[in-house]
C-alpha positions as CSV (number, residue, x, y, z in Angstrom):
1,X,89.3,127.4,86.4
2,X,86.1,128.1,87.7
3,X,85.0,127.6,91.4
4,X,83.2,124.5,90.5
5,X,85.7,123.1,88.8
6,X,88.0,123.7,91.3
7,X,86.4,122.0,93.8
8,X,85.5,118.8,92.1
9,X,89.3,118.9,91.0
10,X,90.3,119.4,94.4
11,X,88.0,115.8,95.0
12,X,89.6,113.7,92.5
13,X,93.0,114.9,93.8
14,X,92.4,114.1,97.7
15,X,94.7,111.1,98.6
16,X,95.1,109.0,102.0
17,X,98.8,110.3,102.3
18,X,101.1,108.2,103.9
19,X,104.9,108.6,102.5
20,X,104.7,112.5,100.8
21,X,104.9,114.6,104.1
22,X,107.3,116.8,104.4
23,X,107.5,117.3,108.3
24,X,107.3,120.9,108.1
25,X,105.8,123.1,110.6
26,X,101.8,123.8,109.9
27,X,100.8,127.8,109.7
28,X,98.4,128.5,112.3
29,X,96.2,130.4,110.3
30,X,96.0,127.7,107.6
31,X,95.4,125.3,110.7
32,X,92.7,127.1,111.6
33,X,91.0,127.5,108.6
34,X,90.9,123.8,108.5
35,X,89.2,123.0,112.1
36,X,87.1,125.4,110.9
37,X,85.8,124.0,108.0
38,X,85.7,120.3,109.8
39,X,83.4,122.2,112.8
40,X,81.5,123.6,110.0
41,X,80.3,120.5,109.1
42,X,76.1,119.3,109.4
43,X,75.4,116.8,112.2
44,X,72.4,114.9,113.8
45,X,70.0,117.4,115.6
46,X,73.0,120.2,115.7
47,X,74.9,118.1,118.3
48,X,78.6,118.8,116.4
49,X,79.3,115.8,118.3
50,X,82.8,116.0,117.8
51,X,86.3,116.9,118.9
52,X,90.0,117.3,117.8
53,X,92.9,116.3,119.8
54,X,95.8,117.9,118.3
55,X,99.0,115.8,118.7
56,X,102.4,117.5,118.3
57,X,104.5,115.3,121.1
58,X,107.2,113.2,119.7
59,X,106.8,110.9,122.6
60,X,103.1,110.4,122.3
61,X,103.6,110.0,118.7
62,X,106.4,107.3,119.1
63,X,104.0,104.7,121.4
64,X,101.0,105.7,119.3
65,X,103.3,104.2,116.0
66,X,104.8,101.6,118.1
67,X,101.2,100.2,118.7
68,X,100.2,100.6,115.0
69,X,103.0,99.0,114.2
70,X,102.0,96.3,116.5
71,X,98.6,95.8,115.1
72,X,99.9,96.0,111.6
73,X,101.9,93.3,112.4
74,X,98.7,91.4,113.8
75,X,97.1,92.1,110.2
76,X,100.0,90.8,108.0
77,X,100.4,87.3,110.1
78,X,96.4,86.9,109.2
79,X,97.9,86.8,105.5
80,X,99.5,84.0,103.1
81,X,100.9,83.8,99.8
82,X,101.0,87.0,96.9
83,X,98.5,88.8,99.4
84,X,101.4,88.9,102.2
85,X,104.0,89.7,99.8
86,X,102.0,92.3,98.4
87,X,100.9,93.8,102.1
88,X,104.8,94.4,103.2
89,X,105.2,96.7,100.3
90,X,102.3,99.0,101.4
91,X,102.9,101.6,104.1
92,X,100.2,102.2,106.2
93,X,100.8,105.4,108.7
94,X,102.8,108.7,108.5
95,X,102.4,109.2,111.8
96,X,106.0,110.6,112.9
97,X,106.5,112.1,109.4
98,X,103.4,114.1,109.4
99,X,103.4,117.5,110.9
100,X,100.8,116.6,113.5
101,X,98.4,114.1,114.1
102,X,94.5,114.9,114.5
103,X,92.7,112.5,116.5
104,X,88.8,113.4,116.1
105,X,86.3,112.1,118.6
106,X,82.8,111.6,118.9
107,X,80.4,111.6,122.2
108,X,77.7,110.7,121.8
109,X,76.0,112.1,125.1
110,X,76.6,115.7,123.6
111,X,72.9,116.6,122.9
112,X,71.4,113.7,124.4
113,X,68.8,112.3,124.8
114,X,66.8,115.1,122.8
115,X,68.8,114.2,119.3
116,X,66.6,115.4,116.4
117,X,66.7,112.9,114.1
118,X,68.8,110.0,116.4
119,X,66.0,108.6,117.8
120,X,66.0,105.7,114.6
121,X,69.4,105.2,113.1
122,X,71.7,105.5,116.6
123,X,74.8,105.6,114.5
124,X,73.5,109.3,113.0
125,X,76.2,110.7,115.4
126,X,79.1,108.7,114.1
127,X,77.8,109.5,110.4
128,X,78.3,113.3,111.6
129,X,81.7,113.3,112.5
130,X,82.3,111.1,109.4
131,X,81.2,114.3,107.6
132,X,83.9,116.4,109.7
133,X,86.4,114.5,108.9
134,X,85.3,114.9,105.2
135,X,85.4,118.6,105.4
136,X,88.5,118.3,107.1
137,X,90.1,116.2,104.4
138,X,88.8,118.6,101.4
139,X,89.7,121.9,102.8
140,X,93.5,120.3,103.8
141,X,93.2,119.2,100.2
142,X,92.6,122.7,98.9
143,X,95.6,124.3,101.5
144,X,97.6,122.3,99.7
145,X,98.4,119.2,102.6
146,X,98.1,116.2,102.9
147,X,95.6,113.8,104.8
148,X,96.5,110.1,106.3
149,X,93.7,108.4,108.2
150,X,95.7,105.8,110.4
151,X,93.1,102.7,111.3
152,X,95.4,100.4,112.8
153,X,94.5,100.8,116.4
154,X,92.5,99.6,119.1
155,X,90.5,102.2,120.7
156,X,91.3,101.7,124.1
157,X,94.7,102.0,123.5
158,X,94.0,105.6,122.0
159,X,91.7,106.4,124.6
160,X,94.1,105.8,127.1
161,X,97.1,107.6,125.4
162,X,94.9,110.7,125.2
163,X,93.1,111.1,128.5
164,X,90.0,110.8,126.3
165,X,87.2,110.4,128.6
166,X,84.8,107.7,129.1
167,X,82.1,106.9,126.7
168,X,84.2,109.3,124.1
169,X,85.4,107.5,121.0
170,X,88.3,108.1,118.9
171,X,87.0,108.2,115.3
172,X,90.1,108.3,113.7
173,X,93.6,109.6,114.1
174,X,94.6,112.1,111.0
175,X,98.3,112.7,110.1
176,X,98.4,116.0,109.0
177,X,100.9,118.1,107.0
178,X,102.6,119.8,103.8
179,X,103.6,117.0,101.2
180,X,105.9,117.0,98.8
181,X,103.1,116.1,96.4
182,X,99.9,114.0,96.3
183,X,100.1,110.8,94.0
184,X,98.2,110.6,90.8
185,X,97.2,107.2,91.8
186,X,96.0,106.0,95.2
187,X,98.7,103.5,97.3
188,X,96.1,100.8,97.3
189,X,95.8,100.7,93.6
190,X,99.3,101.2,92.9
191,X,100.3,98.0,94.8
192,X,97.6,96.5,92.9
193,X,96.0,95.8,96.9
194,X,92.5,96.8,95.1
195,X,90.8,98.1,92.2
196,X,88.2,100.8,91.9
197,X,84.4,100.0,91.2
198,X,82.9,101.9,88.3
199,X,80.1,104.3,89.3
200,X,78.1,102.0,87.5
201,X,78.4,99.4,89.3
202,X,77.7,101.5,92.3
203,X,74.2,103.1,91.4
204,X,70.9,101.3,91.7
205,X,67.6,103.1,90.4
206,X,64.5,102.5,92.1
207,X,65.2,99.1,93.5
208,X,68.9,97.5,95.0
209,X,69.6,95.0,91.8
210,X,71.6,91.9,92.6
């Protein structure tokens, strides 16, 4: 397999992972090589508005599930009927499974208020350490682990758990970890939850057709 095949195999074969981790102690050095391919990634105006938390603590990890499991509850009492049935099926976190979780932040004062290229789309930021996390996600991909982006949480909550500071926000909090595998087909579709567009039905040329 050549390099460029290998790394758009290793983008069909990234899944959000929630039930294949295996628990097992991370290597440093493959830890590392990760962070460093997330901090490698571009941002508004070279700001690399971004940070990672690293969260080993079983205790930390047991009230951050416990509130997840709170607001997952919040989610499934919104639903009726096949949708509700089909919701209990589908787990959501691996957050005490998972070897660690990563909890990546953005500030948005880092930079500021010089941002090249902030000054019209203030979200540019938050686009960057989307981008972070993608790197993230593909080079764990490529070590062989296994990514789990938990979003049922209420920012405060997190902040306060962390001792993030004020005017910080936690993106996302990434379970991270060897797996025994990752699944051929995504959770979502397997529970029949939702169905991928077609990239045709995706692209526009010229003009956004209705």
């Amino acid at each position: 397999m050549t390099g460029l095949e290998a790394f758009y195999e290793v983008v069909r074969r990234r899944r959000d992972v929630r039930a294949e981790f295996t628990g097992e102690p991370l290597d440093e050095e493959v830890l590392e090589r990760v962070l460093e391919a997330a901090h490698a990634a571009p941002s508004v105006g070279l700001t690399q508005p971004w940070d990672f938390v690293l969260v080993t603590d079983p205790g930390t990890r047991q009230s951050f599930a416990e509130h997840v499991r709170a607001e997952r509850q919040v989610f499934a009492d919104s639903l009726t009927g096949e949708r509700a049935e089909r919701f209990s099926r589908i787990k959501i976190e691996g957050i005490r499974e998972s070897s660690m979780g990563v909890v990546v932040t953005y500030d948005p004062r880092r930079g500021a208020p010089d941002v090249l290229g902030r000054h019209a789309i203030a979200d540019a930021g938050l686009y960057s350490v989307c981008l972070a996390i993608q790197n993230l996600w593909l080079s764990a991909t490529a070590e062989g682990l296994g990514v789990g982006w938990v979003s049922f949480y209420r920012e405060p909550f997190l902040a306060e758990l962390l001792g993030i500071p004020d005017g910080v926000r936690p993106v996302a909090w990434l379970c991270l970890g060897p797996v025994t595998e990752l699944a051929s087909v995504p959770d979502l579709e397997r529970h029949d939850w939702r169905r991928r567009r077609p990239l045709r039905a995706a692209v526009h040329r010229e003009r956004f057709a209705r």
